[in-house]
C-alpha positions as a printed Julia matrix, in Angstrom:
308×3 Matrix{Float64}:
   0.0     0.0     0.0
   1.25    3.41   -0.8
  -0.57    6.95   -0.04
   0.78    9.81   -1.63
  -0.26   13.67   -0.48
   1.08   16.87   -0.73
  -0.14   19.75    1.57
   0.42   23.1     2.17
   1.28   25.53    4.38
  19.82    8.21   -1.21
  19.14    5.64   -0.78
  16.81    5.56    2.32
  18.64    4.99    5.61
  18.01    3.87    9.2
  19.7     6.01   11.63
  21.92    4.44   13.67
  20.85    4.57   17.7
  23.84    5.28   19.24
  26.83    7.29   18.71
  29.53    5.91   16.68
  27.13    3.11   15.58
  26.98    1.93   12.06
  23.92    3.15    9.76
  21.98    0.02    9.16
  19.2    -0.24    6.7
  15.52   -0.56    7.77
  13.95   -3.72    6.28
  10.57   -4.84    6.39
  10.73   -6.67    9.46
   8.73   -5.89   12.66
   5.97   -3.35   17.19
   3.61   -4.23   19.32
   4.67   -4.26   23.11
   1.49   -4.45   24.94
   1.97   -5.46   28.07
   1.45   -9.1    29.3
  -0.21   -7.7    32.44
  -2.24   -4.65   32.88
  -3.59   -3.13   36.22
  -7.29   -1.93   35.67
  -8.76   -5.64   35.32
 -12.72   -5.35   36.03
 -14.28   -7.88   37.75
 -17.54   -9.45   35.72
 -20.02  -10.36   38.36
 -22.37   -7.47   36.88
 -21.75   -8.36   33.46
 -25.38   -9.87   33.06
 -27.25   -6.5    34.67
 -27.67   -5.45   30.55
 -28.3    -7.77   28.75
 -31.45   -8.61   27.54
 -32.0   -12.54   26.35
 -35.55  -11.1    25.37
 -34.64   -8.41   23.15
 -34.77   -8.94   19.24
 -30.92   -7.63   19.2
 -28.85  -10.07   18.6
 -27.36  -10.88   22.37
 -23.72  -10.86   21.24
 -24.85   -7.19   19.43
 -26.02   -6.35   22.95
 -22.83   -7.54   24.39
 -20.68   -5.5    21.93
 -22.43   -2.48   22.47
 -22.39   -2.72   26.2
 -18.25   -3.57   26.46
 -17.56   -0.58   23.98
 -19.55    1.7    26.49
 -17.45    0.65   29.5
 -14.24    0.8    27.46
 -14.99    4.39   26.16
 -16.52    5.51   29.56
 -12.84    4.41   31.28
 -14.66    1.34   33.31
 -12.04   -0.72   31.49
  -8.98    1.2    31.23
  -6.48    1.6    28.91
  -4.39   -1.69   29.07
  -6.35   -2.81   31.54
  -7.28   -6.31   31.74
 -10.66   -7.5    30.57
 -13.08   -9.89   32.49
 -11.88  -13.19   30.97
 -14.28  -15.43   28.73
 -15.45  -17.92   31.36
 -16.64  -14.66   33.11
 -18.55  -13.16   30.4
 -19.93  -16.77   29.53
 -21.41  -16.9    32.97
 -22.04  -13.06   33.34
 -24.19  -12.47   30.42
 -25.75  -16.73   30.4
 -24.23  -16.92   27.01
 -22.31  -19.62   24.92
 -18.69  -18.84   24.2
 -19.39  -18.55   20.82
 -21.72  -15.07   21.26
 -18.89  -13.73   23.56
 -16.38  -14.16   21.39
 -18.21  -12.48   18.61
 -18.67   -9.64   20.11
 -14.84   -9.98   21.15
 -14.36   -9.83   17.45
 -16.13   -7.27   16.66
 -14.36   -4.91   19.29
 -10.93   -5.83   18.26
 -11.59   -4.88   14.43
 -12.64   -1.77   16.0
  -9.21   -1.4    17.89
 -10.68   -0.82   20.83
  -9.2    -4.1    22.82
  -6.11   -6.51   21.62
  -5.14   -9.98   22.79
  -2.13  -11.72   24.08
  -2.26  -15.66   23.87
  -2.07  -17.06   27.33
  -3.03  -13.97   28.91
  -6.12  -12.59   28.64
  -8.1    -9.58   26.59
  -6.57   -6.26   27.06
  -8.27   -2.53   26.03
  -6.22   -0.76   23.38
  -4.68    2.76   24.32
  -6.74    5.38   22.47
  -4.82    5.88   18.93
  -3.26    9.8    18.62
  -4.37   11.39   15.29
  -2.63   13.78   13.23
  -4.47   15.94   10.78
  -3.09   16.13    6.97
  -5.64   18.46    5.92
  -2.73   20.91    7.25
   0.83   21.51    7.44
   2.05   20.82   11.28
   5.21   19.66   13.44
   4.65   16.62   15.68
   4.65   18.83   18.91
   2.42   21.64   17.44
  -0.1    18.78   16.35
  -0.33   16.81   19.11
   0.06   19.88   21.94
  -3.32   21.44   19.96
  -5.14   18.12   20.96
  -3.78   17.97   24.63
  -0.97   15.42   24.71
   2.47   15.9    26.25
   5.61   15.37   24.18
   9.22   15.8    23.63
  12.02   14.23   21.52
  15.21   12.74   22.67
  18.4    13.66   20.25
  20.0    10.04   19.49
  22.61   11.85   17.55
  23.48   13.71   14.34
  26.02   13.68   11.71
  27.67   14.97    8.67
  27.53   12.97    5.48
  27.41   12.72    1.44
  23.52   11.42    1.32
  22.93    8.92   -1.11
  21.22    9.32   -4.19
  17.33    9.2    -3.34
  18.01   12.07   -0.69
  20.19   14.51   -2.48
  17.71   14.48   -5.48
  14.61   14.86   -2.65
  16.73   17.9    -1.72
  18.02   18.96   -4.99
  21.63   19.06   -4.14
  24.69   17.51   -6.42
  26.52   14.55   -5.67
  29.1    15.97   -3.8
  26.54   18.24   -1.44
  26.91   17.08    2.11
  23.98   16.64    4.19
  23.27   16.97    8.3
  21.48   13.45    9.51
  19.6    14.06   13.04
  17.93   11.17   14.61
  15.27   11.92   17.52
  12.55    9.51   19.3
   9.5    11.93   19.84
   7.49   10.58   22.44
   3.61   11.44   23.24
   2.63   11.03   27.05
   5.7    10.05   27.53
   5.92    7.53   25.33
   7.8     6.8    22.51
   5.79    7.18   19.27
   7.87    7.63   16.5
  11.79    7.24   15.19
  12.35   10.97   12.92
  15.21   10.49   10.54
  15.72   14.66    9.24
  18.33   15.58    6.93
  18.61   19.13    5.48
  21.74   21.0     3.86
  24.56   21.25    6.21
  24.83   24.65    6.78
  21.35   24.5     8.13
  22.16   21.53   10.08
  25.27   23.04   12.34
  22.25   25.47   13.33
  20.0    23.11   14.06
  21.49   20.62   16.27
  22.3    23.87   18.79
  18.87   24.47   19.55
  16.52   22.91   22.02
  15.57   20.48   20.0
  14.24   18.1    22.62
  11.13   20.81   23.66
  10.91   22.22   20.09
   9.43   21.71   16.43
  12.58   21.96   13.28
   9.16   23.55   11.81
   8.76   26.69   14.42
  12.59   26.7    14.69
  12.85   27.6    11.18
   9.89   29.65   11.08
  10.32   31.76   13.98
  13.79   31.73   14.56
  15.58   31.57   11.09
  12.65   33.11    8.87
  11.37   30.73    6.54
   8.29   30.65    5.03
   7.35   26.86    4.81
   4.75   26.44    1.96
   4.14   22.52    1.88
   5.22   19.19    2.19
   4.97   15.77    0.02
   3.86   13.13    1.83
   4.88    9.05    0.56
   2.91    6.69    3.4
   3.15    2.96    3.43
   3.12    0.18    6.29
   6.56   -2.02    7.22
   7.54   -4.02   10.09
   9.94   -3.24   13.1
  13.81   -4.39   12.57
  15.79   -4.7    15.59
  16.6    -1.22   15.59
  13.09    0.07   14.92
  12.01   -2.44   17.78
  14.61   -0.47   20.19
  13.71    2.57   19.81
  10.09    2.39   19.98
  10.23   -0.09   22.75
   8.14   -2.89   21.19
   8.67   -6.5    19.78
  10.3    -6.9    17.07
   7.72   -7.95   14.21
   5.31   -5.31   15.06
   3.15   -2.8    12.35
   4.88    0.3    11.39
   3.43    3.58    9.61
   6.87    4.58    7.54
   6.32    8.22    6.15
   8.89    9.89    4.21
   7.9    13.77    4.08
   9.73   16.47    1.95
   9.12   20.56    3.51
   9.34   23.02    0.82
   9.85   26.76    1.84
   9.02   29.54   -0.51
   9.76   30.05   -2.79
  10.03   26.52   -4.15
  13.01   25.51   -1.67
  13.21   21.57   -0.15
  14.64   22.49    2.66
  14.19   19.32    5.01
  13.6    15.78    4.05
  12.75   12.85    6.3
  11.69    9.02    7.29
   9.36    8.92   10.43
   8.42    5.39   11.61
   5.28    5.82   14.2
   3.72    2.95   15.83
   1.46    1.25   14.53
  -0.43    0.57   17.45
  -0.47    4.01   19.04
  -0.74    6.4    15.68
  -2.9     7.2    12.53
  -3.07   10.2    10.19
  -6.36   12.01    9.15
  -7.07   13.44    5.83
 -10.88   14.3     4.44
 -11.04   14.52    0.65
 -13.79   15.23   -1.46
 -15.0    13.89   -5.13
 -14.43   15.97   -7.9
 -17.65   17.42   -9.53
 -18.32   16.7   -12.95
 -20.38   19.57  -13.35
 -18.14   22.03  -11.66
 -15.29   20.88  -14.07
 -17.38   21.3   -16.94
 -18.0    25.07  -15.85
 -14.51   25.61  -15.28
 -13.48   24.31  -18.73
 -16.7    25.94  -20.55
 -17.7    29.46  -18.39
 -20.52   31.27  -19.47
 -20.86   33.61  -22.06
 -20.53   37.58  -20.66
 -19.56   36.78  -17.15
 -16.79   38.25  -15.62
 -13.14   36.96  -16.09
């Protein structure tokens, strides 16, 4: 699968995690970490007080409906265990079948995950980033009341390989400043940013506070750039053994792998990068709309005498 979106407003690497480290490639390969025991676990002995065997909904419908209200009304917290199978059999006087059909149903939903051996588990609420604008991580997810801040893994000079100098327009022999950060959200990590941008930029860069602050109000508000938009390449991978480090979950696990290109007026890439986000904690937003048949035809054809 691969999204492609440009807003307004090399050869791929993998950063290396430590300094003096070796740049390794990031292959499809795997995040999950959920952990194998949550506090919050909710006892079921009242499971049965809603559920209605004489109702024409379907009972494992009514058993859906009533687990997603406890699970969005923070009954069942976040990671928090959920009353185990046997319980809900006996709670609602249903066969195991109906319970774990509405089990099914909630998990499509992301709203609860399972770990073999262990037990049902509620999902952490996803954060969501909207595309319909052009935003840093921090600005984004401050607007929508999270806490976050980066931690610097390192930065270097270095000749970028083909698919980056060309993202950047530079020549071959252009060097390039790599900066590798984990963001985290709630204090969490959340992402892995790879940034490179030209390497006079770069020195400037890496002396500012970039564990509290945006590169995008840096170079707004400090160094005076007027960023216009960025190109947007989304697909889905897995999490290496570096990925898996530095976002603190299994090996194996979904990632969202964005590579983003910031262009400042007037028609300048200025800052290219890979992000890997979670897969189980992140997801973009975007609203588009259908284009009108009858709205192109009026462009194309305008009416006689009207104004131009």
């Amino acid at each position: 699968m691969l999204i492609q979106v440009i807003k307004s407003k090399s050869d791929q690497q993998t950063p290396s995690l430590r300094p003096g480290q070796e740049t390794h490639a990031v292959h499809d390969a795997p995040i999950s970490g959920r952990p194998a025991t949550a506090p919050g676990t909710v006892a079921g002995s009242d499971l049965g007080a809603a559920c209605n065997h004489a109702s024409p909904i379907p009972l494992y419908s009514q058993i859906r409906e009533l687990l997603r209200a406890r699970i969005l009304d923070g009954t069942y917290r976040s990671d928090g265990k959920m009353p185990s199978e046997n319980e809900m059999v006996r709670g609602f006087g249903v066969s195991r079948i109906t319970v774990r059909q509405a089990l099914n149903d909630l998990q499509k939903e992301g709203l609860i995950f399972k770990i073999h051996g262990k037990g049902t588990f509620v999902a952490r609420p996803k954060a969501v980033q909207n595309l319909m604008r052009l935003e840093g991580f921090g600005e984004a997810m401050a607007a929508a009341g999270h806490e976050t801040h980066s931690q610097v893994l390192g930065h270097r000079v270095l000749h970028p390989g083909c698919h980056v100098a060309a993202r950047l327009a530079l020549d071959d022999k252009a060097e390039v400043m790599e900066i590798r950060r984990i963001r985290y959200l709630n204090r969490d990590p959340i992402s892995l940013d790879v940034t490179y941008v030209p390497v006079e930029l770069g020195r400037r860069l890496v002396k500012e506070d970039l564990p509290s602050r945006d590169v995008f109000l840096i170079l707004e508000q400090d160094y005076g750039f007027r960023l216009d938009r960025a190109e947007l390449r989304i697909d889905a991978t897995l999490a290496d053994a570096t990925l898996a480090e530095a976002l603190a979950v299994p090996e194996g696990s979904p990632v969202l792998r964005i590579e983003r290109l910031t262009i400042a007026i007037p028609e300048r890439p200025i800052d290219f990068e890979f992000l890997y986000y979670r897969g189980d904690a992140f997801q973009y937003f975007m609203m588009v709309g259908r284009r009108n048949e009858a709205d192109e035809q009026s462009r194309s054809h305008p009416q006689k005498g009207g104004k131009t």
